[in-house]
N, C-alpha and C positions, 0 to 999 in steps of 0.2 A: 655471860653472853646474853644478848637479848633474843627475847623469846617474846617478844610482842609487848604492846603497851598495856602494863599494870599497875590500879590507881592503887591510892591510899586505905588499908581497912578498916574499917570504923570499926570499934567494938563501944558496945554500951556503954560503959564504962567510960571512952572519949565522946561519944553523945551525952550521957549525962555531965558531961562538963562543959556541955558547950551553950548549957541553957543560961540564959537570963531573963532575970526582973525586968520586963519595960516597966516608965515612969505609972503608968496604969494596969499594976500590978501583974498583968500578961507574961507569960512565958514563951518566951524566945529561944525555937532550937537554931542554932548558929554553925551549920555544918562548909560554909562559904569559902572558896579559895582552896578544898584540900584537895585536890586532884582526886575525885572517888569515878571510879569509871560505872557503877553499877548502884542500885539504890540500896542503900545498909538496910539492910533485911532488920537489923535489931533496935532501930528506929520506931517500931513498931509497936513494940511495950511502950514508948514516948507521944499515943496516939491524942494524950489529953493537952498536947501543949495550945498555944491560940497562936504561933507564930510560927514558920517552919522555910531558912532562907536553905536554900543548896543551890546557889549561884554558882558560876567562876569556877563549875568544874568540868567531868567530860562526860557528863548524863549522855547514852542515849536512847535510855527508855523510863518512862515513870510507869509504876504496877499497877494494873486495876485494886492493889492493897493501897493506895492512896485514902480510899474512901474510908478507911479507920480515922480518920483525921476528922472526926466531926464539929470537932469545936475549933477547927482552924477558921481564922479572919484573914491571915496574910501569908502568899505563899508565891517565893521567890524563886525562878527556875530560869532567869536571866543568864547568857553568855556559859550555853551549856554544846549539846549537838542532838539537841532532841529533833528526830522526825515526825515525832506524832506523840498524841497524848492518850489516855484513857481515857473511855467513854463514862468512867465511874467519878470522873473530877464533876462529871454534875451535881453526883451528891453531896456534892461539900455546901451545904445550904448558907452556912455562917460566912463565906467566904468574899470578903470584903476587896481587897486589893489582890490581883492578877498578874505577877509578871513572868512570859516567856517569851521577854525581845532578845535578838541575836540567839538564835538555834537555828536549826534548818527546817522548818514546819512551811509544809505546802498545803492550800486550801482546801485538799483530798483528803489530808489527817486531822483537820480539828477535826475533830467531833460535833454533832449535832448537839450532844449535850451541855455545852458552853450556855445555853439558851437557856441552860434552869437555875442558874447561878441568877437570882433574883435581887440577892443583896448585895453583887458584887458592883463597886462605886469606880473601879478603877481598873483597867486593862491593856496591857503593853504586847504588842503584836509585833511591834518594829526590827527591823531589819533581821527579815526570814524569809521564805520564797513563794510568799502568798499572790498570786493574782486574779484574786477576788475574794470580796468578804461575803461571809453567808446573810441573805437578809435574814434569818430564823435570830440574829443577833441584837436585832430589832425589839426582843423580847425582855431587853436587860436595862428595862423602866426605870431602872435608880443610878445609870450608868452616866458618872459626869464626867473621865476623860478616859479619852482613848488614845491610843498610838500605834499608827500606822505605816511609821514615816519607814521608807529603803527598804521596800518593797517591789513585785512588779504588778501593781493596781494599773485600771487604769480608768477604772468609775470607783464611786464608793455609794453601794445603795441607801436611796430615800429614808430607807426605813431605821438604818443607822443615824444618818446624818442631821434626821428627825428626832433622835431622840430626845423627852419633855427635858431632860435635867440635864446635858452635855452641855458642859460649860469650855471643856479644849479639845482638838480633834488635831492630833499632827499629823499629817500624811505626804511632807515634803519630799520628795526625792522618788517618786515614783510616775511613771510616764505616761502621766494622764495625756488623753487627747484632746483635754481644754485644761491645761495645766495651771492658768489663770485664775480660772472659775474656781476649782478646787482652792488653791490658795487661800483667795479672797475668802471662801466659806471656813475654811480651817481661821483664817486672820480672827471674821467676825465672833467667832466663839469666844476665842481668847480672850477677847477685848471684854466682854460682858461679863468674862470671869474677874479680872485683874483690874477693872476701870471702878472708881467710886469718888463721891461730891460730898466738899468740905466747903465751909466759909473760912475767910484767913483770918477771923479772929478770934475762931478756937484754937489755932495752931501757937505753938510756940514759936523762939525766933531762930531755931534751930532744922525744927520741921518745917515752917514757913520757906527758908531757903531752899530746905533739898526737895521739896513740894514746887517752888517754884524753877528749881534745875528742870526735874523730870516734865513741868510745863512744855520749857524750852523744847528739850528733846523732841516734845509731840508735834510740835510747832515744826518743828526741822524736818519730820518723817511726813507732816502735812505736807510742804514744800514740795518735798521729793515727787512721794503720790499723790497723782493727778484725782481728783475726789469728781463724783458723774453731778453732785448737786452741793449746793452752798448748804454749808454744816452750821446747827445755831450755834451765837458765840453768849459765853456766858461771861462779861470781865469780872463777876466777883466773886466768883469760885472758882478753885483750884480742881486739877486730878490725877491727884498721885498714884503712883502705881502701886496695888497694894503689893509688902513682902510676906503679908502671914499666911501660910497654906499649911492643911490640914498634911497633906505628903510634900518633902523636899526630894523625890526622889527625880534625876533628871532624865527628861524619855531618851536622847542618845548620850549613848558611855561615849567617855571620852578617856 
């Protein structure tokens, strides 16, 4: 008979098996996809790993015991039902890459302490029920991409969208009341990340072609959008789109 919705129990024993070797030596606990309704309390002797995913389940609270996780870098809380977070996830000093898009998180429940996360380079906000972002966010100096996209924003402060090192900023699908303007500022980041100048007689005749495809392409997108000033033309370099990034991780699930 059912008696309510009840997830999967973790015991140590399937937490220790669920760790691996990343390529740089890093230990990855991998608890993603098991339907855990509650955070495994015994995770907790596992406080030394540097990676810790619990995606794809039906979290919907993480413990102020988060902060045992000192030496975490990367901590995945993607396509869960979180409402709110611990004000202890500040302390997570080492904590490099951020994701909790797709939960139910309103700008009431982040926490102020988001803003001490100093080292954290990467953070996924997207599609949860934020309408508005904190400027105290302003304060995550080494932050180069954000995502903010299917939301209900409908500014994004200065002090974010200033930041020295953001190099992408999604925030499509939210009902700005200059929904343009956003755009184009989301567009021009992108482009500074992903854009770089080659001579074609370094390229091979390999990369030469698919260098001069992705030309085209830009050319086409020129066409389409109407530009406010004449753009310099350079004909004897190329700009391909770069594909190496440090994360492949993509900001909306599909």
């Amino acid at each position: 008979k059912a008696k309510g919705q009840k997830g999967k129990k973790i015991t140590l024993k399937i937490a220790k098996n669920s760790i691996r070797i990343s390529f740089d030596g890093g230990r990855h606990l991998d608890l993603s996809k098991m339907g855990i309704t509650t955070f495994p309390k015994c995770i907790l002797k596992l406080a030394d790993v540097d990676e810790l995913d619990l995606s794809r389940n039906m979290l919907k609270k993480i413990p102020s015991s988060i902060q045992k996780f000192q030496k975490l870098r990367w901590l995945d809380l993607h396509s869960n039902q979180l409402e709110e977070l611990p004000e202890a996830i500040g302390t997570l000093q080492n904590l490099f890459y951020l994701n909790i898009c797709n939960n139910k998180l309103t700008t009431r429940n982040l926490p102020e302490e988001l803003n001490l996360l100093k080292n954290l380079h990467i953070l996924n906000l997207g599609l949860n029920c934020l309408d508005s972002i904190p400027t105290s966010l302003g304060a995550l100096k080494e932050l180069k991409e954000i995502g903010l996209f299917d939301n209900a924003l409908t500014t994004i402060p200065n002090s974010v969208k200033n930041l020295p090192k953001l190099k992408k900023l999604n925030a499509k699908r939210n009902p700005f009341s200059d929904s343009t303007k956003q755009e184009e500022h989301a567009d021009s980041i992108k482009r500074i990340e992903t854009l770089y100048l080659v001579q074609e007689k370094d390229l091979c005749c390999s990369c030469l072609k698919m260098c001069q495809n992705e030309r085209g392409k830009l050319n086409k997108l020129k066409n389409v959008t109407p530009s406010p000033s004449k753009k310099p033309s350079f004909p004897l370099l190329l700009t391909p789109n770069s594909s190496a990034k440090d994360n492949q991780e993509e900001w909306r699930l599909r």
